[in-house]
Structures are given as C-alpha cells and as structure tokens.
N, C-alpha and C positions, 0 to 999 in steps of 0.2 A: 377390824379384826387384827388383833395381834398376832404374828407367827413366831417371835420371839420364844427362844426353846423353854424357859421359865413357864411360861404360859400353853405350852404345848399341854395335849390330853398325857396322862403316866399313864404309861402299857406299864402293866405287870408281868410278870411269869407266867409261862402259860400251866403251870402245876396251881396257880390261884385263877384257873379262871372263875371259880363260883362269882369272887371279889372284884371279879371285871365284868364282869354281867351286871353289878349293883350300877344304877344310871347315874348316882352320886360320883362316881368317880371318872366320870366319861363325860368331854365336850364333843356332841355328834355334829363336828362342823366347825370350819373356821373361827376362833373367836372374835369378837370385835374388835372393827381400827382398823384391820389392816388395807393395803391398796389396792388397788382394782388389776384382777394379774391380768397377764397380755401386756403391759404398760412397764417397759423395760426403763428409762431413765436416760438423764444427761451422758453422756460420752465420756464428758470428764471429770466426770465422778465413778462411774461406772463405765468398763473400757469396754467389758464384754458385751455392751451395747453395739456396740462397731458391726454394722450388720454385712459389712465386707471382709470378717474375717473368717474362717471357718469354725462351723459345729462344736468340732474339737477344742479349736483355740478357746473357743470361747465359754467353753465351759472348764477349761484349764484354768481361766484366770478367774471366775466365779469361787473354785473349788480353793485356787489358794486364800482366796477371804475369809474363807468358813475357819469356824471355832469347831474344834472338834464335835462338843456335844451338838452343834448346826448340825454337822454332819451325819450323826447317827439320828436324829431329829428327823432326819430325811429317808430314812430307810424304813421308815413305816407307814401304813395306813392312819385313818382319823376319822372314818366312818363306821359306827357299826349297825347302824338302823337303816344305811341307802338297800340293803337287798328286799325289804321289804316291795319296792317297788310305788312304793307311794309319789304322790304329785310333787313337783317340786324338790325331792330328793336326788341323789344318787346314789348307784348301785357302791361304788369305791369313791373317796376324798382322800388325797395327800395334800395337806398345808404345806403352803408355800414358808416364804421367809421374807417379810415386807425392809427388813433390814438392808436386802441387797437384792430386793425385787425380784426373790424368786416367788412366779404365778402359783399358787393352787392348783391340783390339778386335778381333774376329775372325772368320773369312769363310769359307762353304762354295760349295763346286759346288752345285747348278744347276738344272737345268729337269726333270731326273726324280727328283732325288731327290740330297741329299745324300752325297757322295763321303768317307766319312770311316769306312771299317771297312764295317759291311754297313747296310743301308738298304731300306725300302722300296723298289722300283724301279715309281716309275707309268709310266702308259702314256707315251709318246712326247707332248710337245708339239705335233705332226701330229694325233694321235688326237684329243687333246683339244680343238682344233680345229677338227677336226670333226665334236664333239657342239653345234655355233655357238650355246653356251649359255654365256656369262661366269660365271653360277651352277654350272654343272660347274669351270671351270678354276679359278673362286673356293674351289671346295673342292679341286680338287689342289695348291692354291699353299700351302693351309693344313695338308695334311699333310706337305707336305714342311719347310715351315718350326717345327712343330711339332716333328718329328723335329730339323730343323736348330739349335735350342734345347737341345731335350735333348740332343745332342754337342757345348753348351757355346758357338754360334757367333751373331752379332746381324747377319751380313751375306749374303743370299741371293742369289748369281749368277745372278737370274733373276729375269723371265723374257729369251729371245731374241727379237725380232719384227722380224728382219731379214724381207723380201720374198723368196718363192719367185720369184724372175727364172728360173731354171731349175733343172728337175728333177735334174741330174744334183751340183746342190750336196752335199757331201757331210756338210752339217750341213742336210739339207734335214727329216732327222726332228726335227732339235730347234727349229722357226720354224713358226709357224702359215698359212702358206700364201702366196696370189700375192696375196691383195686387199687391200691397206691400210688398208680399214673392218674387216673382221672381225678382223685383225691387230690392231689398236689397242684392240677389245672386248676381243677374247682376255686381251692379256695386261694390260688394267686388271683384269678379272676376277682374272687368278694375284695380279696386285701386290695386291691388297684382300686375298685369301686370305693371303698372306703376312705383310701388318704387320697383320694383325687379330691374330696370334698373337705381337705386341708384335716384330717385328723387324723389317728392312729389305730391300726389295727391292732388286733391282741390276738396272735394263734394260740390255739388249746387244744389238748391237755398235753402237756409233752413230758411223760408218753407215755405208750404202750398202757392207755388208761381204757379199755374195752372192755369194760362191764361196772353194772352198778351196783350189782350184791342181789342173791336168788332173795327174794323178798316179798312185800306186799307194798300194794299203795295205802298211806294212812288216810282214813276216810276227812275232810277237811283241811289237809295238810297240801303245800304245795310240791312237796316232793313225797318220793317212797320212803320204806326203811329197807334195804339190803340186812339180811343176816349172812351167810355163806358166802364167801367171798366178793364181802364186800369193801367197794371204792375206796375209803379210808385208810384201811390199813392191808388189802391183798395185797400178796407177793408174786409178782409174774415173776417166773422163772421161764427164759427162753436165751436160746444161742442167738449171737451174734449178726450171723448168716440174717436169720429172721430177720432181728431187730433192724439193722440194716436194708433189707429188700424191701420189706411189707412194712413196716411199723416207723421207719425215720422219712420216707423217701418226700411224703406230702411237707412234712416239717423245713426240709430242707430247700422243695422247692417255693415255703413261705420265704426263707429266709433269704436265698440266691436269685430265685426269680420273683418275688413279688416284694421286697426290700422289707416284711413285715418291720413295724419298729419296736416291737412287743411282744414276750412271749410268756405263756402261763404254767408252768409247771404244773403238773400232777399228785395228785391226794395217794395213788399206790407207790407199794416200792418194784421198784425193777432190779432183779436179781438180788433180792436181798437191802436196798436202799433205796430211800423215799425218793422221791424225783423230785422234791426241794431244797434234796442236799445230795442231788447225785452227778459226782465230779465226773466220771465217764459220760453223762448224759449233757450237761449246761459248761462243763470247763473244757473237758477235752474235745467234743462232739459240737457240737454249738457253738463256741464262743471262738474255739482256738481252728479248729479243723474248717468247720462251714464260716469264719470269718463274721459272726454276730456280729453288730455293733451298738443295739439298741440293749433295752433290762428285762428282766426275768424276773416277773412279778409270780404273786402264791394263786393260788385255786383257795377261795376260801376255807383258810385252817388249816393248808397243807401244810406249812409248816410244821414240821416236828421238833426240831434241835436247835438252838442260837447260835452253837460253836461249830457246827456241821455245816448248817447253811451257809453262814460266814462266809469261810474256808472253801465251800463246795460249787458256789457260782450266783446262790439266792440275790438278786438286787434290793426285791422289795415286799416286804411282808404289808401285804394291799389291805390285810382284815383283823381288827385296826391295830398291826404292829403287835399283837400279844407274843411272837415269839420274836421279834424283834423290839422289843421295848427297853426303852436307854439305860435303866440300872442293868439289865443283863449285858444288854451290849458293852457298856463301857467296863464293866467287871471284867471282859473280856480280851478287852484291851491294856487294860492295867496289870493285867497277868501275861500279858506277850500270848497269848494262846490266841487271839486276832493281831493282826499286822494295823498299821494305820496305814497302810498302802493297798491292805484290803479293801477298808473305809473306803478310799480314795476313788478304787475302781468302782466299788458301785455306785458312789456319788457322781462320779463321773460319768458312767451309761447314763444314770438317769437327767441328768444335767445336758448332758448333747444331746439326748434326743428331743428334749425341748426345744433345744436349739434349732436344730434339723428338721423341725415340724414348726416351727416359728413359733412359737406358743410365747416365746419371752417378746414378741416384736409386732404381733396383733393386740385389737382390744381383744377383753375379754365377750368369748360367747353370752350370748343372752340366753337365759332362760323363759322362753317364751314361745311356747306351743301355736299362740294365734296363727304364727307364720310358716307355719306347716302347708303347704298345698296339697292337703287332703285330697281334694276332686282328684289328682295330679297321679297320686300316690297307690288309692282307691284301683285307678286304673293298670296301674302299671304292676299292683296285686295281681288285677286279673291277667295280666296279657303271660306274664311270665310263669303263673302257674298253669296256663295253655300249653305254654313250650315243657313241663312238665309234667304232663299226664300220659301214662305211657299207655297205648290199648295193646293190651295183653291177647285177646281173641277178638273177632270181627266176621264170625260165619255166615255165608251170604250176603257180607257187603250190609249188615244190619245198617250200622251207622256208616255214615250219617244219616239221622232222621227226616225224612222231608215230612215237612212242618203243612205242608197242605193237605198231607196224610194222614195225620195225625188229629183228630176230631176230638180225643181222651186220650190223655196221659196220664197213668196212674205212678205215682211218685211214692214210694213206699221202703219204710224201713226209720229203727230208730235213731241214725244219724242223717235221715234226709232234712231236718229241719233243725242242726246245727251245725256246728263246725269245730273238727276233730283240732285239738293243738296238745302238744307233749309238757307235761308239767315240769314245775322248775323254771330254771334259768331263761326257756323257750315260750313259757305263758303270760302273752302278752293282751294287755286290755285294748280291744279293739276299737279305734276310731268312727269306723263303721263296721255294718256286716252284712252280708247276703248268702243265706243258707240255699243250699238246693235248691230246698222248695222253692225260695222268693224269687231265685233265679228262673225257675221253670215256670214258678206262676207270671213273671214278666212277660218273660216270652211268649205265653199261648194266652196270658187272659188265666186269670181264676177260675174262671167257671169251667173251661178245661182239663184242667188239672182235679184227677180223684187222689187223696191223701189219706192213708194211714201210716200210723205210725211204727205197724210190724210186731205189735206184741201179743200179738194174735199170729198165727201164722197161717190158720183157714182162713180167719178174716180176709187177710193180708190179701191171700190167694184169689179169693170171692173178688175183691177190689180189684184185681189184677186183670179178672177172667173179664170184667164190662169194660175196659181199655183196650185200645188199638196198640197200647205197645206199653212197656214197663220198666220204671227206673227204680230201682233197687238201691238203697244204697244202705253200708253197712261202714263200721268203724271198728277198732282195736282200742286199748288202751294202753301208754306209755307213759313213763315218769321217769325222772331224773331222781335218783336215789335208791331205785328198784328197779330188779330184771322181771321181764314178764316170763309165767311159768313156764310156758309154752306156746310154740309159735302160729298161734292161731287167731282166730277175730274176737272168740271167746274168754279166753284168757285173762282174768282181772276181772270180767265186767258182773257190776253187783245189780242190772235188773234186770236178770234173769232168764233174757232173752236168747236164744239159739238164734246166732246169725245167719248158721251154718245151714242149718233146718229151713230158717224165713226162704236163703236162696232158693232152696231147691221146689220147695212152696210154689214162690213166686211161677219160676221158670215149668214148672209142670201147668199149672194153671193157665199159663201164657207166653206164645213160643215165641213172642217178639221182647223177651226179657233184657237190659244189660243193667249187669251187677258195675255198680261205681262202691270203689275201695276208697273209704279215709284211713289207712292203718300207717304206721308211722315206718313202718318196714316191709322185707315181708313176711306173707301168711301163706300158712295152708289154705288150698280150694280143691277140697273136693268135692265139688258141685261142679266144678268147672265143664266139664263135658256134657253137663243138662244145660248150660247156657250160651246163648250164639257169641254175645256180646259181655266183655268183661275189663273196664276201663278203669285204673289204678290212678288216683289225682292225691292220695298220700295225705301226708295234714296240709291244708291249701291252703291256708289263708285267709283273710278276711273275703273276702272278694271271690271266692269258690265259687258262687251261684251265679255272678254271671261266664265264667269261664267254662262251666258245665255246658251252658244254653248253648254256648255258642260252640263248644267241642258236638255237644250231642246232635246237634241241628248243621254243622260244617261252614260256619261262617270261620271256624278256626282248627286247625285240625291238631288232632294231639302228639303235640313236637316230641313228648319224653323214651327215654330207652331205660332200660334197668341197670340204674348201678349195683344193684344186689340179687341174688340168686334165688327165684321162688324154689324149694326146694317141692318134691312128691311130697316127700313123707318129714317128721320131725326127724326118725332113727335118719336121713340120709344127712342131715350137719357136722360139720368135720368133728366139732366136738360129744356128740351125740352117745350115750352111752359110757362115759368117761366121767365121771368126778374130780376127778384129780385134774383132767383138762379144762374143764368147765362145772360147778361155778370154781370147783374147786375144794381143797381137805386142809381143815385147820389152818384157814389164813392163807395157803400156795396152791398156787393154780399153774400148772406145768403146760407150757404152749409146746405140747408135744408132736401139735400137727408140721411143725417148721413152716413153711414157706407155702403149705399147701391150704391156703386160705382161698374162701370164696369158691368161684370157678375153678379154681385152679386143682380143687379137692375133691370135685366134683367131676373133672376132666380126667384127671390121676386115677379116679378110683373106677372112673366109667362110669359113674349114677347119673342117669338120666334125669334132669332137671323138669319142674312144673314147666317152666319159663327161664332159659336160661340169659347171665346177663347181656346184657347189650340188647336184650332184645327189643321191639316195640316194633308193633305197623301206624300206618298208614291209611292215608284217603288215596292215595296213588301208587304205581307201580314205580320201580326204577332197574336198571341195568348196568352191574359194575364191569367194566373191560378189564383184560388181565393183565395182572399188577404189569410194570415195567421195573424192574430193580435196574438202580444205575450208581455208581459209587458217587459221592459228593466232590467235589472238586475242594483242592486242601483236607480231603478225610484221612484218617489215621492217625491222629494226636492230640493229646490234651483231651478238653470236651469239644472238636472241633466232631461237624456233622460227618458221618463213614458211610451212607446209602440215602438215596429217595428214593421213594417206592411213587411212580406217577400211574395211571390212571385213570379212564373217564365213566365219567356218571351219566346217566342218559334215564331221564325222566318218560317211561313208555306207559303215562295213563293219560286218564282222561284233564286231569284238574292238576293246578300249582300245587308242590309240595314237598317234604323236607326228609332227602336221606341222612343219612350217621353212619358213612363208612368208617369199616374199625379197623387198623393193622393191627396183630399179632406178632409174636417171634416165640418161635419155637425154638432153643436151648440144647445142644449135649451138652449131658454131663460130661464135668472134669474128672467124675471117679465115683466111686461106691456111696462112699460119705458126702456128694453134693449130688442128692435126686432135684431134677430139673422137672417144673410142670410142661401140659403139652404145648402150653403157649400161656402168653403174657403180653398183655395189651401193654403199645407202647407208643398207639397215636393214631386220632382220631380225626374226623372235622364233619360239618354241618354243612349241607350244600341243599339251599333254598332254589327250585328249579318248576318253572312255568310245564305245562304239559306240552312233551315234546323237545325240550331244549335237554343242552347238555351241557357240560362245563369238566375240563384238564381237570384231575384235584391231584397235588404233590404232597406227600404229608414226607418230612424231614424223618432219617434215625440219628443218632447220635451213636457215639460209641456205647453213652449206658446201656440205651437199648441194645447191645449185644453184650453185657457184663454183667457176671454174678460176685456177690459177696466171697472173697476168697481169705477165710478167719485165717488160717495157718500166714496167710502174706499181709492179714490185715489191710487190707485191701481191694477195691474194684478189680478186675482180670475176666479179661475176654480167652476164652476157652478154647481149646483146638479141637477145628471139626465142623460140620456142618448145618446150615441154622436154615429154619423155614419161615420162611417169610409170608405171609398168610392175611390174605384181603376177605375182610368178614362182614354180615349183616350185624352178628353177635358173635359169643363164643363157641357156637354150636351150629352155627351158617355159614360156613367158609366157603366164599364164590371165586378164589382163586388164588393159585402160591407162585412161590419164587426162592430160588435155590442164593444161598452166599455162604462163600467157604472164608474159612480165617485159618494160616496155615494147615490148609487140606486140600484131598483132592476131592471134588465134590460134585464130579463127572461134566457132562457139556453143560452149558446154560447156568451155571454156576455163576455166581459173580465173585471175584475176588475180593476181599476186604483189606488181607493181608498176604 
C-alpha cells in the first residue's frame, strides 16, 4: 500500500457529492505497498521512534517532516463503504504515510458492540446504565473493545452520553439516561474499559444532539428518516446555564476524568452553528477550557464548511474527507483564509494521540475474529444485562419464581422469541443468541414451556389461563435517524399487534402474570396496576434469555435502577404539547424547559411519575441510617472535596443482595432568573450485601456538587444560602436529610461549608 499523497483517494467538494459517490473515483482502502503500521522504524532515521520521549515531542518531530500537502493528506478520511458493516471492513480508515511510518488507522462502531461482520451484541447502553455501576459499564467497554482489536481496529465509537431530554429519541437505547451525573460516571466507566485494552475511545455526539427528527422507520433501511427537526440540520437554541449543567457535564467528565482520546462532533447546530465548526463548543470549551488533548473527529457528514471547520476546532473529517478534501483545503491555505499553524495543530492532535496510545510502537492489530472468546463474551452478555434489569413492581413477592412450582410456564408475546436492538450505528450481527423463549425453555425443559406468540390476544389469554404462571413479554421499536411518535410500546410497530391490549389480556386471564419490557427507553404502562410483576431488561443483548431464567427463577437478581423517568402520561414530558420545544418549527427547536430536564421537571412541576428515576426493587430488603454530613478535610477550593455524607446500609432480608443508595442536593436560588430543581443527584454507589450484614458507605461532594452555571460571571458559583442534602432509594424515596450552609445561617445542625 502506498500512502504517498499523489496516490491518496481525491475528496472532492462536498457541493459534488453526486461525483463522489461514482466508485471510479474512490480507493475504499489503503492502497498497495504500503508497511505494516504499528511498526515505527530505526531511531536514526526516524527520531520520533525514541519511545522515551514524550507524546508531544514526538509528534513535533514527525509533523516537522511533513510536506505540506502530507499534511492536509491527513485530515481526512479513506473509507466510504466500512459503515456498511460488512466482514472484514471497517466502519472509518485514515491512511497512514508509509514514507515516515505513519500507521493507518482505523475505526469501528459503537456502543453495543462492534459493526464489522458478527460481534458480540451487549446489552443496550440504557441497560447498562442502569446497573449505576461505572464497574459494569467499565467491563462492557472492554469487551467490546477487545473484540474491536481483534477485527484489526484502534478507534471505538464510543461511548454516546448525549442527555435523555426525551423519551421518544430515537437513539434514546444507545445514551445513558436524563441525568448528567450518572451520564458522565457511565460512560468514564465504558472509556476506561475501552483504552485499558490498549485502544481509543471516541465520545459522541458533542452536543446537545438529543433527537433524531419526528419521523418514520424506512421499511429495510438500517436507520429512520427524521423529517421535523431533524439530526442533520436542527438548531438547538438553548442558554448557557443549560448547556453547561445538563448538556456539557458527561462530556467533560469524558474528557477530565476518563482521559477520553477522541471526540465526535455533532450533525446539529447549537445556537445557530454546526457543532463541526462550532468555536464556543471544540475551541473554547473543549480544547482550551477543559484542556483536550486528543482530535475531534465528524459524526458522519457533519461536516458542513471547509473554512469554518478549519478555523473552528474540526481535526478530522472521518467520512471520507469530502469536506476536508485537499484541493479545497489547500485553496484555503493559499489564500491565508487558513493558517499553516492551523494545519499544524490538527496534525498535531492527531499525531500524539498515536503516540499516547502506542499505535506507532505496536504491531499492527490482526483482523481476526477466530480469537474472540466467544463462550467468554456470551457470558459476561448475560451477567451484565442481570445488573441491568430494573424490576419496576413485584406485588406479593411474585418473583422470584420457584421453579418447583412451576409445572407450565406460558411464555407469551411477540418479542418473547427475539431480541429487541436499536437500529443504526447500535445493530449489531450477533455471534450468538438466546431469546426468552430458549432461555426459559433451558431452564424448565420444553415441554414446559406453553408459547404463543401474542397476536391473538384471546388466544394469548387461553394459553395463559392452563399455566401456573406467565411471562409476557413485549418490545418497542427504535432507530437511529427517527424519533418514535410517541412514547409507547406501540409506536412504529408495522404488525399490528396491541402490546398494550396483549398485557392486560394476559394479566386478566392469569393473576401470576410478569410483563418483561424490551423497549429501548421508556414507555407508557397502563396496564401496570392489572399486573403484580413488571420487569424492564430494555434491548439486552445477545444473551437476554439466559439472564431472564436466571432474574425470573433468582439464581440472579435484577441489579438495574432507572436512569430515565417512566412518565403516567405522554402530556406529563417536559416537552410535551410544545412544537417549538420538541421536535421543533422550521429547523429550531428552543430548549425552553432550561435546566429542568428529566426528574428534575417532574419534581418542579409536582407530576407524579409512573416510576420514578432511581427507582428499582429487589429480592431483599435494606435499611439506610441518617446521612452524617461532615465537611471534607482541605474542602473549600479549587475542585478540592467540601462535604461527605457517610452512612450505613443494613441489608434486613432474608437473601444476599444489592442496594443503590442515591445522594441528592437541593440548590437555592441565586435569584429570579436562576430557578433551582428540588434536587439533583450528585453521587451514588452500589453496595453488594449478604442477609443481614451491613457496610459504612461515604460517598464524597465536591464543590460542583454545590454550584450552578452562573452565565452573567461565566462561570461555576456556589450560592448563598441553604442546601439539602438528601439520602434516597430514588428521586422520589428520600429516607433521609442533612442541612449545609454556604455563607448562611442555616439554623442548628447545619454544616458549615463556608
């Protein structure tokens, strides 16, 4: 393969794409000759070889060799057929430059699992969200990236931690929920799993990219189509504050705490500019303020402008290069309207983080699937979409099932015998599968197991009423490229079956019913008070049916909590009745709720939740003591810690099993114009506990946790006045508080902060 720029593929303008679409004019893929990248070279021919000097240096002395046109050579993509997902591809290629041994470098899908032939497919980024354990998501990040090694590739599309703003997003399965705190644990958690297995994470979509266009799914297509405010070209319009609180916070703890080396801009504009040319968002925000050091690669096709991107912060036009392609670029240069110290810094990101990831001083990954540990993989599908199933209701202690009880099992419903996954970037070809059914018929024996498929709903019922007990199970439908109408299990689905109707069916007919959810978010249930048992496992993964057997039957109990808000009704969603807020009027979509997203809008307005977040039970009981507020020792500067809240947890049932205490901080307002929600989670933990035992739990605050976005000072500020400090089951189970003043008086018991 040659990577000599003469021999490079020609991007054209992106106003010709018809011309770049023709396959004549496109090499999909490194051409021939060139060397094996990973494989840096002699020392003294090549200094930057020198693996004891720094990152930096050494991609300073790489970058002085380049030829200019090297240079912009490298600011583009050379893939346009890897998103198809096929064997042996990848999703993105950048050619290297065999001339001065720079590697190739090359990029997969995503947040479930590698798109490249068959893969693993983990559970949903939802699920695993809501096991609100960075330790779970830290080990799905690392089999996918594992896997994403062995097909050859050093750049992981993932994770996503855009904000669940609303349910009815149609990438709402692959974003870890409404809260900004758990969002930003989450996915440091994936990003650590990821580059521990020596590659590179990619966070997305940055930003403020929550929603994919009021739409439909195309029947055989792997994505929707948005019409109305849609991904490509809407304009969020939103204040600062927001952007700031809810919308940058997970980004920022990719970047500071989880050293993400990759970032992917967004296809929308925010406030009026695309987010692959927007300086407040990638120059000022990101690169300069939060200290980036890694590139900022496009969302495919984000790209709009050659001269804007340049200038605005863009690294690398990933697909393939059409708005970064070298006749524009260098035009751009030859007219001073680009710097050649532009050039420089984006060849430079992307040159050290090679560096910094060893990619110049390994061999190169093999493309070679055989060495998958499938069995391995299979398994650790199922264990972690256990720690994600959240049980919603549990009336009478239904579940766990004993299985010696249980003589017939009627398994019924048109998702019992597959398994729900979100299309797009998320739809991954499974290595293996085990649906429901296979799962439940493992477990008891086939012959006990009665199956229908639900499209009958008397049938359904009949089949329900000769069972000792009944699994339901139902699904939604999600894409990537469309929002669903409305937030229900119905919504999209073309055969015709009432999901809604089956439950209530089932549950009349048979009062030992539980309803299990595949839906990618959530949904309405109003059925929910006809049934005892109702167990949300979300899009699971390959591997769902044995995770079910073993949730349903309590050899495993279901670890998950809600990182998103079942709402009553569709009218109670912050955006709900609004157009102009959602999907949005002529291209802008005004995030006029501010700050009061999720719970927080829900808590504000008083609306009583289906399920509200945090929530999930158990196989066992537990007992939280009242909090202890104590200030941290060195608190009050910088990001140095300013309170612990300690605690103990006292496991009072019968069987081992796993609480999720939540802290909260309630907020006064600084004034009129900054309305504070009632509370805002700001630190959690997971405590695994035998029946009977108990365990101290400290969870740390930091000053954030007591600061709000303060636009007029352009910056963080902690408020004068008094804050509630609030030990929860979820947002709506607070088992106990604690008073901290910050310049106030804030009566006895009060903790001092300031």
């Amino acid at each position: 393969m040659s990577d000599d720029p003469a021999r490079r593929p020609v991007r054209l303008a992106l106003g010709a794409v018809v011309l770049m679409l023709t396959a004549s004019l496109f090499t999909l893929g490194p051409a021939d000759g060139a060397q094996t990248a990973g494989v840096c070279g002699d020392v003294r021919e090549r200094p930057w070889c020198d693996t004891r000097l720094s990152a930096d240096k050494r991609a300073g002395l790489v970058l002085a060799r380049l030829t200019l046109d090297e240079k912009i050579a490298l600011l583009g993509g050379d893939e346009l057929s890897g998103v198809a997902g096929g064997e042996g591809t990848h999703t993105g290629t950048s050619n290297g430059l065999a001339r001065l041994g720079i590697p190739t470098l090359y990029f997969s899908d995503g947040p479930v699992g590698t798109r490249q032939g068959k893969a693993t497919q983990m559970p949903s980024p939802m699920a695993v969200a809501s096991s609100f354990s960075p330790t779970t998501s830290r080990a799905a990040g690392a089999v996918i990236a594992d896997e994403a090694r062995k097909k050859g590739n050093h750049v992981v599309f993932a994770p996503g931690v855009n904000i669940g703003r609303t349910p009815l997003n149609g990438r709402t399965f692959e974003y870890y929920g409404e809260d900004p705190y758990l969002a930003g644990r989450m996915g440091v958690g994936f990003i650590r799993g990821i580059q521990s297995q020596g590659l590179i994470a990619n966070v997305k979509h940055y930003a403020v990219n929550n929603q994919e266009g009021e739409g439909y799914a195309v029947p055989g297509s792997p994505i929707g189509a948005g019409v109305e405010g849609n991904r490509l070209f809407v304009n969020a319009i939103l204040g600062e504050r927001a952007l700031r609180e809810i919308y940058l916070p997970a980004f920022e703890a990719a970047v500071k705490d989880g050293g993400v080396g990759t970032v992917m801009c967004s296809y929308n504009r925010i406030n009026g500019t695309y987010g692959c040319e927007n300086e407040h968002l990638l120059v000022d925000i990101l690169k300069r303020e939060w200290g980036f050091r890694g590139f900022v690669l496009t969302d495919y096709g984000a790209a709009k402008n050659t001269l804007n991107s340049l200038n605005n912060g863009l690294d690398l036009d990933i697909w393939p290069g059409f708005v970064y392609n070298p006749v524009a670029v260098r035009a751009l240069v030859a007219t001073s309207q680009v710097s050649t110290d532009t050039i420089d810094d984006h060849v430079r990101r992307i040159l050290r983080t090679m560096f910094a990831y060893g990619i110049f001083d390994a061999p190169a990954f093999r493309d070679d699937a055989s060495r998958i540990d499938v069995a391995a993989h299979h398994a650790r599908a199922a264990a972690i979409e256990a720690q994600g199933m959240v049980l919603l209701k549990n009336s009478g202690s239904l579940l766990p099932l004993r299985q010696r009880r249980i003589r017939t099992l009627a398994v019924i419903g048109p998702e019992a015998d597959l398994i729900r996954t979100g299309g797009g970037s998320s739809d991954v070809n499974p290595l293996r599968s085990v649906t429901p059914l296979e799962g439940l018929r493992t477990r008891l024996g086939a012959s006990r197991v009665l199956y229908d498929d639900g499209s009958d709903a008397a049938r359904a019922a009949a089949v329900a009423r000769r069972a000792d007990a009944a699994v339901v199970v139902v699904g939604d439908k999600m894409t990537e490229g469309a929002d669903k109408m409305a937030p229900t299990l119905n919504a999209g689905q073309m055969d015709g079956i009432d999901r809604d109707a089956l439950i209530a069916a089932v549950a009349a007919a048979q009062p030992r019913t539980v309803a299990v959810l595949q839906s990618g978010g959530p949904v309405l249930t109003p059925w929910r008070s006809r049934v005892p048992a109702i167990l949300e496992a979300w899009y699971p993964g390959q591997n769902v049916g044995t995770a079910l057997a073993r949730v349903l039957f309590g050899d495993a109990e279901p670890g998950g909590r809600l990182p998103m808000t079942f709402p009553d009704r569709a009218a109670d969603l912050p955006t709900a009745g609004d157009r102009a807020a959602y999907p949005g009027i002529a291209g802008t979509v005004r995030y006029r709720e501010g700050v009061m997203v999720g719970y927080r809008h829900f808590d504000e307005r008083r609306i009583r939740p289906a399920y509200a977040f945090g929530h999930g039970l158990g196989y066992t009981t537990f007992r939280f003591s009242r909090p202890v507020l104590r200030r941290a020792s060195g608190g009050g500067g910088g990001g140095d810690q300013l309170a612990t809240v300690s605690f103990r947890v006292t496991n009072t049932g019968k069987r081992a099993g796993t609480a999720v205490p939540q802290v909260y901080v309630g907020m006064p307002s600084p004034g009129r114009d900054t309305p504070q929600p009632p509370k805002q989670l700001k630190g959690f933990d997971k405590v695994r506990l035998a029946a009977g035992a108990s365990q101290l739990v400290t969870i740390d605050l930091d000053r954030r946790s007591f600061s709000y976005w303060d636009t007029a000072a352009d910056g963080w500020r902690v408020a004068r006045g008094c804050y509630d400090v609030m030990l929860a089951r979820s947002s709506r189970d607070v088992t106990g508080r604690a008073r901290a003043a910050w310049s106030a008086d804030c009566g006895p018991g009060a903790l001092t902060l300031r």
